[in-house]
N, C-alpha and C positions, 0 to 999 in steps of 0.2 A: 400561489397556493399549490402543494404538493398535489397534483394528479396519480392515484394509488388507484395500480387495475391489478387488484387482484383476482389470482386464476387458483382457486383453490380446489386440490383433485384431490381432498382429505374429505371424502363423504364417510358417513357415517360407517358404513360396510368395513371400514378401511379397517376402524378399529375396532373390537369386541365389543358388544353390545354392555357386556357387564362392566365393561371400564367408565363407562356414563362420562365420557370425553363430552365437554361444553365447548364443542365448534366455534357457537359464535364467541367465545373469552379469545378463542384460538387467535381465530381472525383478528381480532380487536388488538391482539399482543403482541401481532404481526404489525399490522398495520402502525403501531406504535413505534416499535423497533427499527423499521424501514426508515417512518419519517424523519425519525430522532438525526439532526446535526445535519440533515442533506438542505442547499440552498433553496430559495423561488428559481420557479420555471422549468424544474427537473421533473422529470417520467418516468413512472417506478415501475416495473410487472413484477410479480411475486406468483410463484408456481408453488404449493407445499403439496408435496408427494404423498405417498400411501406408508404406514410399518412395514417391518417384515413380515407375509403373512403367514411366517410359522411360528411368531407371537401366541402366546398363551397366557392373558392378563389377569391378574386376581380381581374381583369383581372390588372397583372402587367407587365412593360415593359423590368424590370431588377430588378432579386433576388439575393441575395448572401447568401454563408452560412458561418456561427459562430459558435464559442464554448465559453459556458459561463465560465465568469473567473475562474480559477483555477480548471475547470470542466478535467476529465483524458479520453482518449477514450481508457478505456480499459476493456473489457468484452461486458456485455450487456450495451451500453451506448444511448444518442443520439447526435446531430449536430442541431444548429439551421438552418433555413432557415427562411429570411427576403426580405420583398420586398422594393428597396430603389428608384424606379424608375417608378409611375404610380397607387401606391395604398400603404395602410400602412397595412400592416398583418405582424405576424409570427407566424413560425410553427417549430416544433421539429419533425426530421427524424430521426426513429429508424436508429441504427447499430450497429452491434455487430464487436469485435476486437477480435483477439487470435492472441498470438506471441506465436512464436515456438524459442527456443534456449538451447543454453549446462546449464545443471542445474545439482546438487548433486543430488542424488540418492541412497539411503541408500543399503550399498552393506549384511546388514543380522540387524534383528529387533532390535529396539535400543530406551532403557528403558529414562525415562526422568530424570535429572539435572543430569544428566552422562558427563564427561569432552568428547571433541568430537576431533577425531582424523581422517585424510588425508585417513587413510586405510580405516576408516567406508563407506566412500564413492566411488561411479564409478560417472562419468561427463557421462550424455547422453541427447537426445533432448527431452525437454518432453515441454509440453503448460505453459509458463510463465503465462498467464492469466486465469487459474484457480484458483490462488490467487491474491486475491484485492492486497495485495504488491509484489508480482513477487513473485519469486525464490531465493535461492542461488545458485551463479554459480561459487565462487571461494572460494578453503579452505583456504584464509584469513579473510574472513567471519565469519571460525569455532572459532579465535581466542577469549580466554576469552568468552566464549561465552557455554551453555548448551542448552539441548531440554528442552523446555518447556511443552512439552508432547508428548507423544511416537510414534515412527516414524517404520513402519514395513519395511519389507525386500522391494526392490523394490518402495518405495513411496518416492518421490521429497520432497526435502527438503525445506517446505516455511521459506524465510526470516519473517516471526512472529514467526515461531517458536524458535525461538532462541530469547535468553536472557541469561545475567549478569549472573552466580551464585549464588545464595541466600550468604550470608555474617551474616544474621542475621535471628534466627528461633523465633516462636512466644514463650515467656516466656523466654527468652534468658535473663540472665543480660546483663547489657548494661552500658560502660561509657561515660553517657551527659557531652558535651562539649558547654558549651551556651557563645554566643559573643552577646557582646551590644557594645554599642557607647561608647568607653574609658574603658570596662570592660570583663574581659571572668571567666567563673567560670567553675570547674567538680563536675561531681555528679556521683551517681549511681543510676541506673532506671532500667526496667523493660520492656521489649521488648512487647508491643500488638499484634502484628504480626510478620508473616514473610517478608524478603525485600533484594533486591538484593544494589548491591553497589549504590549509585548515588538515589537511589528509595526514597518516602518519606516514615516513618514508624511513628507509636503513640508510644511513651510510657507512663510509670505511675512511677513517681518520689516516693523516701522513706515516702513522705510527703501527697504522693495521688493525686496530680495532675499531669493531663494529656498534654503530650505537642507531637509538633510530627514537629519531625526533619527528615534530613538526612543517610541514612543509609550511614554507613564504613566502609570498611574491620578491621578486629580485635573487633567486634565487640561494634562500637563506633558508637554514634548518635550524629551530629553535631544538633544545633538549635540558630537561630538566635533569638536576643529580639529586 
């Protein structure tokens, strides 16, 4: 069951009396929003701040709050407030999110595109919302998968940090494999960079044009015509 401690510092004072702000919907749409999509056994704190207090509201009879589409409340974010009952305004309510749950944990300092193993890590609670994409919280995560840059003894393991393994290094030969409509051909090229599997990469054909396909394991660039 979600544990939600909310810390609400939106007392009445905050907003104009004439705006008739219904707190507790506040809360409840908060509390809503938070829980929505997060696992069991995570711990949520939610802070909703004050307006600006040189707000001047038209006196409304019924507000409600929103979140703009596809908007996340997670860190420092905010919540709309709109009046739908007595005047037309809106306003955006600071608040800040931090969820707390079991995340990796690097158990001793660990160099980057290093293959990553169950032992490197210990499972403890640390702030999912210190990174914009959370945490890793399970070693199926680590699968296929390297540091993208180095992780010290003790620091949480963010889900950006991990990625694909390189497959192909820049100056790599490379065999292009080009598909057309009714047609496919192989060449050999020239890797311009580095790219993990699935990734796009440039190269530079025997011929000197530049094309930029697919990266593949075995050091293969797929490119569509």
């Amino acid at each position: 069951m979600f544990r939600l401690l909310l810390a609400i510092a939106c007392a009445a004072a905050a907003l104009p009396a004439s705006a008739a702000v219904d707190v507790a919907e506040l809360r409840r749409f908060v509390d809503a929003q938070v829980a929505a999509g997060l696992p069991a056994g995570v711990r949520t704190e939610v802070a909703i701040g004050e307006l600006a207090p040189h707000l001047r509201l038209a006196p409304c009879a019924r507000s409600e709050p929103f979140v703009a589409p596809q908007a996340r409340l997670w860190g420092r974010s905010a919540i709309g407030l709109r009046c739908v009952q007595g005047a037309n305004w809106s306003v955006q309510v600071p608040v800040t999110v931090r969820v707390f749950g079991p995340a990796l944990v690097a158990a001793r300092a660990l160099a980057p595109n290093q293959p990553l193993a169950a032992a490197d890590f210990a499972l403890k609670e640390v702030e999912w919302t210190r990174e914009a994409h959370g945490m890793a919280s399970d070693h199926a995560q680590l699968d296929s998968r390297v540091l993208a840059r180095p992780l010290a003894a003790g620091q949480p393991l963010p889900l950006a940090a991990l990625r694909a393994p390189q497959v192909i290094a820049a100056g790599d030969p490379v065999r292009l494999i080009g598909q057309g409509r009714g047609f496919a051909i192989t060449a050999q090229a020239v890797a311009l960079a580095a790219a993990s599997d699935g990734q796009p990469v440039r190269v530079r054909t025997e011929s000197g044009r530049v094309l930029t396909g697919t990266a593949r394991e075995g050091r293969r660039v797929e490119v569509l015509f």
